[in-house]
C-alpha positions, -999 to +999 in steps of 0.1 A: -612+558+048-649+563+061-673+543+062-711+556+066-739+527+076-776+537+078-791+507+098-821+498+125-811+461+132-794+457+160-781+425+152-770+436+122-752+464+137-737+445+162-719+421+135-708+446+114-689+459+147-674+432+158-663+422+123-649+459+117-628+455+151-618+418+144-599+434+114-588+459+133-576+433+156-590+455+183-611+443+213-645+430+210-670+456+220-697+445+247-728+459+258-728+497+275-695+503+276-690+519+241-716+551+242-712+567+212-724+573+181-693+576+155-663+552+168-624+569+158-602+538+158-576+548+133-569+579+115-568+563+085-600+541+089-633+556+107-666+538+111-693+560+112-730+550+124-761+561+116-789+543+136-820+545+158-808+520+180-795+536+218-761+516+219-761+522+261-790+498+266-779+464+276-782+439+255-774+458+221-742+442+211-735+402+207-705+384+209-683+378+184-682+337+189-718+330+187-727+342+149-700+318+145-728+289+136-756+303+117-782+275+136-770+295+172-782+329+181-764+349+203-770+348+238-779+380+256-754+397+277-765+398+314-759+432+336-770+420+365-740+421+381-737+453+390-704+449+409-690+432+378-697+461+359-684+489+382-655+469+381-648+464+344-659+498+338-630+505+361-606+485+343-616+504+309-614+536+326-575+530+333-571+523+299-565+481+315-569+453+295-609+445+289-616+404+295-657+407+297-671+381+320-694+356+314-726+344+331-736+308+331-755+308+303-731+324+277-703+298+289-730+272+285-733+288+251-700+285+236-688+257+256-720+234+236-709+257+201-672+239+206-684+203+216-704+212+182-676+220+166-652+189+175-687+166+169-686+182+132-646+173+125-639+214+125-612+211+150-598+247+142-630+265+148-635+248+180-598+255+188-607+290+181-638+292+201-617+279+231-594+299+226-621+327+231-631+312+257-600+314+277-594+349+266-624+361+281-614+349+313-636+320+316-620+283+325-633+256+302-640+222+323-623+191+320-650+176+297-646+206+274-606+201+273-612+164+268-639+167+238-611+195+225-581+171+228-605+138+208-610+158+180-570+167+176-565+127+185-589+121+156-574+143+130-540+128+139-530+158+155-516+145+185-492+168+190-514+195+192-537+177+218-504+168+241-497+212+239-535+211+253-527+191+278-498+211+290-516+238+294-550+227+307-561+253+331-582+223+351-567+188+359-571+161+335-593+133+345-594+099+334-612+104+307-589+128+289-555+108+296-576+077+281-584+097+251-549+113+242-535+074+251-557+065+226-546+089+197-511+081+208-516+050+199-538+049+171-507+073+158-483+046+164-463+066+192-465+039+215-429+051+231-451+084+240-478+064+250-462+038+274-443+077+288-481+089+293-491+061+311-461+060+338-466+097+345-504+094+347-517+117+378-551+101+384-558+064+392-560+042+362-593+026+347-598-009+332-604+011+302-566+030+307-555-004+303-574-015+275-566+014+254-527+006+257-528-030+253-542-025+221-521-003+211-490-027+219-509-055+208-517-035+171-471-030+172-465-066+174-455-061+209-472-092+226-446-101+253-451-067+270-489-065+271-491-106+282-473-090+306-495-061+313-523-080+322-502-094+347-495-062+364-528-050+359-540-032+393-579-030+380-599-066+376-597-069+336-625-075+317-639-095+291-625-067+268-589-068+284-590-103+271-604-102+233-582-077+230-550-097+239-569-127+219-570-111+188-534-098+190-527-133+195-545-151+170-537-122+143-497-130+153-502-166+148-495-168+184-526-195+186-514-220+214-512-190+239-543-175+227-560-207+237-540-207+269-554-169+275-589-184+272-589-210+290-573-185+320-605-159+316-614-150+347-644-134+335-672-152+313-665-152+275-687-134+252-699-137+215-661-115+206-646-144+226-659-169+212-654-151+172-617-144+177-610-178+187-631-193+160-613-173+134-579-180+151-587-217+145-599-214+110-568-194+097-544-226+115-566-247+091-583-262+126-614-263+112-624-297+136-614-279+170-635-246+158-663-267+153-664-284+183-660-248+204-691-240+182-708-265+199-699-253+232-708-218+225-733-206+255-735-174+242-759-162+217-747-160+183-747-134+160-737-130+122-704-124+121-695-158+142-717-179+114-695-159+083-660-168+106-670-203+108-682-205+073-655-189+055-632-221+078-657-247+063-651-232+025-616-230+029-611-264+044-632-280+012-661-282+031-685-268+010-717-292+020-710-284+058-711-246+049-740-254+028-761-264+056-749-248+084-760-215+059-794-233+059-794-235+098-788-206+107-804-186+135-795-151+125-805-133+096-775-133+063-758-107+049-739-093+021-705-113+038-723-140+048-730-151+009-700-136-006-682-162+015-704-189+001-701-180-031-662-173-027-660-211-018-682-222-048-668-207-074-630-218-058-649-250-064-661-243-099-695-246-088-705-216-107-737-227-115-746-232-076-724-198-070-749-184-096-783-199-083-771-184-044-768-153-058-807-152-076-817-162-042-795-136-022-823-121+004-801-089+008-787-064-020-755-075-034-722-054-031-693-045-057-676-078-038-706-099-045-701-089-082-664-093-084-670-126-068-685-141-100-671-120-124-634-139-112-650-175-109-670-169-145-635-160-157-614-191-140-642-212-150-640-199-189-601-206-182-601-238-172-625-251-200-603-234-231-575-257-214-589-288-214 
């Protein structure tokens, strides 16, 4: 099969050729080494050129990766390196395998078109564009490897990012082992995870430690990351503790969360102070959460007010809520009156449910809606049986 091409763009040119060798699954051509004007590669399939373009100047032909994202050109191909060249010319004169070498600026290039890539969610292109990459003979840095190996974690491909890891042609940093601890245990494969950790080659961070007590605290596994924090050879912070907090308080493990707080080491923030409230409001201990309210000395922000007001509705409370709603210091939201109205129309105060919701300073939500449509139903309910 021939096919004849009578073109003067020499970026056109340069796609259709490494497109026509792709299929051929040939190597990628590259700039002066391929002087010619009609290229035999099969003789079944020959690609005939017609142009005006002198294909020994530098700078004629582009690499494959880079039409790879319409928005990114491709980068010139330096000769400057004339010693390079004599030696790759070499190479192709002894029929060797050709791995063209990059300059600073195309692996600049295609190492930003694969952080692109894993920034995007298209984990196989940028797995592709790595693999490029290391084909060519370049070594990708750790932060490369690392971007590479979140965007596996993220896709739940964790098994992919731990073959990446084997095979890192850099060591792994800190960074990377705290993101693949992460998708192991946002996977649930804490056994793998806990495995990582004791084999870990590089000093641990608080943040190593964070990532895995979440993860234990998210299987139920409390005893071993109390435990943890005991062994802990970084100071912990205040996230080292709201993350143990909430494991506790969502296990119903209150009286040790409180114990935990009351051991912080570090000051308590505004996460502190929420977890606890809302561990306090779901053991129907609406009295104690009030009074650490009043001893908050952080500021507060809206999610604390919609904790402790959701505790006030479900605890009957309803005027409390009502003008501690009034009082606040934050702006509302959406959640803020779909809990009041939740506790008015428990109530059957529809018609105060109804008169919150004309007054509502923020757009209402499908919840908002559902909210009323359930208490207008219960309400209609309760009258037919009386």
């Amino acid at each position: 099969m021939t096919v004849d091409f009578k073109i003067h763009d020499s970026h056109l040119i340069s796609i259709i050729l490494v497109e026509a060798m792709s299929l051929l699954h040939l190597q990628t051509l590259y700039d002066g080494f391929y002087p010619f004007q009609s290229l035999q590669t099969n003789p079944k399939f020959t690609v005939n050129f017609t142009s005006n373009i002198n294909f020994t100047s530098p700078n004629c032909l582009k690499p494959r990766w880079a039409s790879s994202v319409s928005q990114i050109q491709p980068p010139k191909i330096s000769a400057t390196n004339t010693t390079a060249w004599r030696r790759a010319k070499t190479r192709r004169a002894k029929n060797q395998r050709y791995l063209p070498l990059l300059d600073s600026e195309e692996f600049n290039s295609l190492r930003s078109l694969i952080h692109q890539f894993c920034r995007a969610g298209r984990t196989r292109e940028a797995a592709r564009e790595l693999q490029t990459l290391e084909e060519w003979g370049a070594v990708p840095d750790v932060v490369t490897y690392t971007v590479m190996i979140g965007s596996y974690c993220k896709d739940r491909n964790v098994d992919e990012a731990l073959r990446l890891l084997d095979r890192m042609k850099v060591a792994p940093d800190v960074v990377t082992y705290n993101t693949l601890l992460k998708g192991l245990c946002d996977s649930g494969k804490m056994d793998k995870a806990q495995e990582m950790f004791g084999q870990m080659k590089v000093a641990r961070s608080v943040v190593t430690y964070n990532t895995l007590l979440k993860g234990l605290c998210d299987s139920g596994k409390l005893d071993e990351a109390l435990e943890m924090l005991d062994q802990m050879k970084v100071a912990p912070n205040v996230v080292t503790y709201n993350t143990l907090m909430t494991g506790l308080c969502d296990s119903k493990m209150l009286e040790k969360g409180l114990e935990l707080f009351n051991q912080m080491k570090v000051a308590p923030d505004v996460v502190t102070y929420t977890t606890l409230l809302k561990g306090l409001c779901d053991s129907r201990k609406i009295d104690e959460a009030l009074e650490v309210f009043d001893r908050m000395k952080v500021a507060l922000n809206v999610v604390t007010y919609s904790t402790l007001l959701k505790g006030l509705c479900d605890s009957g409370k309803l005027d409390e809520a009502l003008e501690m709603f009034d009082q606040m210091k934050v702006a509302q939201n959406v959640v803020t009156y779909n809990t009041l109205m939740t506790g008015l129309c428990d109530s059957g105060k529809m018609d105060k449910a109804q008169e919150m919701f004309g007054q509502m300073k923020v757009a209402p939500n499908v919840v908002t809606y559902t909210i009323l449509l359930k208490g207008g139903v219960r309400l209609r309910e309760n009258r037919t049986r009386t």
